[in-house]
N, C-alpha and C positions, 0 to 999 in steps of 0.2 A: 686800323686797329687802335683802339685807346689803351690807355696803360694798366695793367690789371696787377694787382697788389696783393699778395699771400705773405705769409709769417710762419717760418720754420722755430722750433726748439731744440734743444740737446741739452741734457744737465742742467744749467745755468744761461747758457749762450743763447739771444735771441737773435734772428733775421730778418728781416722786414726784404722782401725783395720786389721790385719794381719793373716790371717786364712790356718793353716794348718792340713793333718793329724796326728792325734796323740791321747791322750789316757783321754782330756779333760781339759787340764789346762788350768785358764785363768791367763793372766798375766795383771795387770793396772800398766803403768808408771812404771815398772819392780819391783811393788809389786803383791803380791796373793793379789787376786777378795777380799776373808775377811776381808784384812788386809786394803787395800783402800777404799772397802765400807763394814764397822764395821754392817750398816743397813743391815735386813733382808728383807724390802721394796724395797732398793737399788740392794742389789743381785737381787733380785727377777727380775726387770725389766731388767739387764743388762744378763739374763739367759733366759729369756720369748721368744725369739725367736729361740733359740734353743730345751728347753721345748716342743713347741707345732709342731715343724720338727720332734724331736724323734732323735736330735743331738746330746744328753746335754754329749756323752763320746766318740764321736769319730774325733774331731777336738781338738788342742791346737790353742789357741787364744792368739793373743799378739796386745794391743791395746797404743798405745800413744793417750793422750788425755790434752788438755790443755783448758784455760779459760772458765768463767763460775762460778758455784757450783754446788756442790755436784750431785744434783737432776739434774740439766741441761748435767753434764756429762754422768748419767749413761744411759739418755734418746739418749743422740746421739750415745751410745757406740750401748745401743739396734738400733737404726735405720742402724747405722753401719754392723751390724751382720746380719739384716732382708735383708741386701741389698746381702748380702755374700749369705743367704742362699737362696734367688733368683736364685742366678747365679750357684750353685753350682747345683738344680734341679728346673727346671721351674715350675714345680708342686705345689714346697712350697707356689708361690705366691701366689694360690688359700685356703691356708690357713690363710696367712701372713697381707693379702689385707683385709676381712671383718673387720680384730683386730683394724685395722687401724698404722699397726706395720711401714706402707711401704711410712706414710705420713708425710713431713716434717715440722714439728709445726713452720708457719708462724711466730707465736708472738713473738715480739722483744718490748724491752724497748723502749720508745718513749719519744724523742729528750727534753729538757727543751730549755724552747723559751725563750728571749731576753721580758725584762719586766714583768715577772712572775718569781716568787717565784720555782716554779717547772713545769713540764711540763702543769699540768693543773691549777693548786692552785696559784693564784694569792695575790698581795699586798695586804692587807688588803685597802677598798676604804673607806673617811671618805666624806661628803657631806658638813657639815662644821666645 
């Protein structure tokens, strides 16, 4: 199997993931999956689309991942990964698809306007 290459998003956080056969390492930023996400939450979601394929020991994974935090990265690693294992058997997607594993979370930080304080919180107004 050659190495097949998808790119997740979240907010800001991009993932570039790199999926080959092999005996299940993941690698983040060219640390161990533990050592980069310390959370058990965090694992969790960045392993949950391989988990529910019945993948989780027969691929090595090597992902780059930049901008963002913490929580936004390991969301686009998983989107990343859900998009691999689409392609890898079309099948998966009839699993992948109800989780809502396969959906790219719109929500993005919204712009601070010009004469406000923050995007929505304005100047304090005084009447006299």
């Amino acid at each position: 199997m050659e190495v097949i290459h998808k790119i997740g998003r979240r907010k800001t956080a991009v993932a570039r993931a790199y999926v080959a056969s092999g005996k299940g390492n993941i690698t983040i930023n060219k640390k161990d999956m533990p050592v980069y996400f310390p959370s058990a939450a965090l694992q969790y979601k960045v392993n949950q689309p391989l988990v529910m394929t019945n993948n989780e020991s027969n691929f090595d994974i090597t992902v780059n991942v930049y901008g963002g935090g913490i929580t936004g990265q390991a969301e686009a690693i998983r989107l990343a990964l859900s998009r691999v294992m689409c392609e890898i058997d079309p099948e998966n997607r009839l699993i992948l698809k109800p989780e809502g594993l396969l959906t790219r979370d719109p929500r993005m930080v919204e712009r601070k306007k010009f004469g406000q304080k923050k995007a929505r919180k304005k100047f304090q107004f005084s009447k006299r």
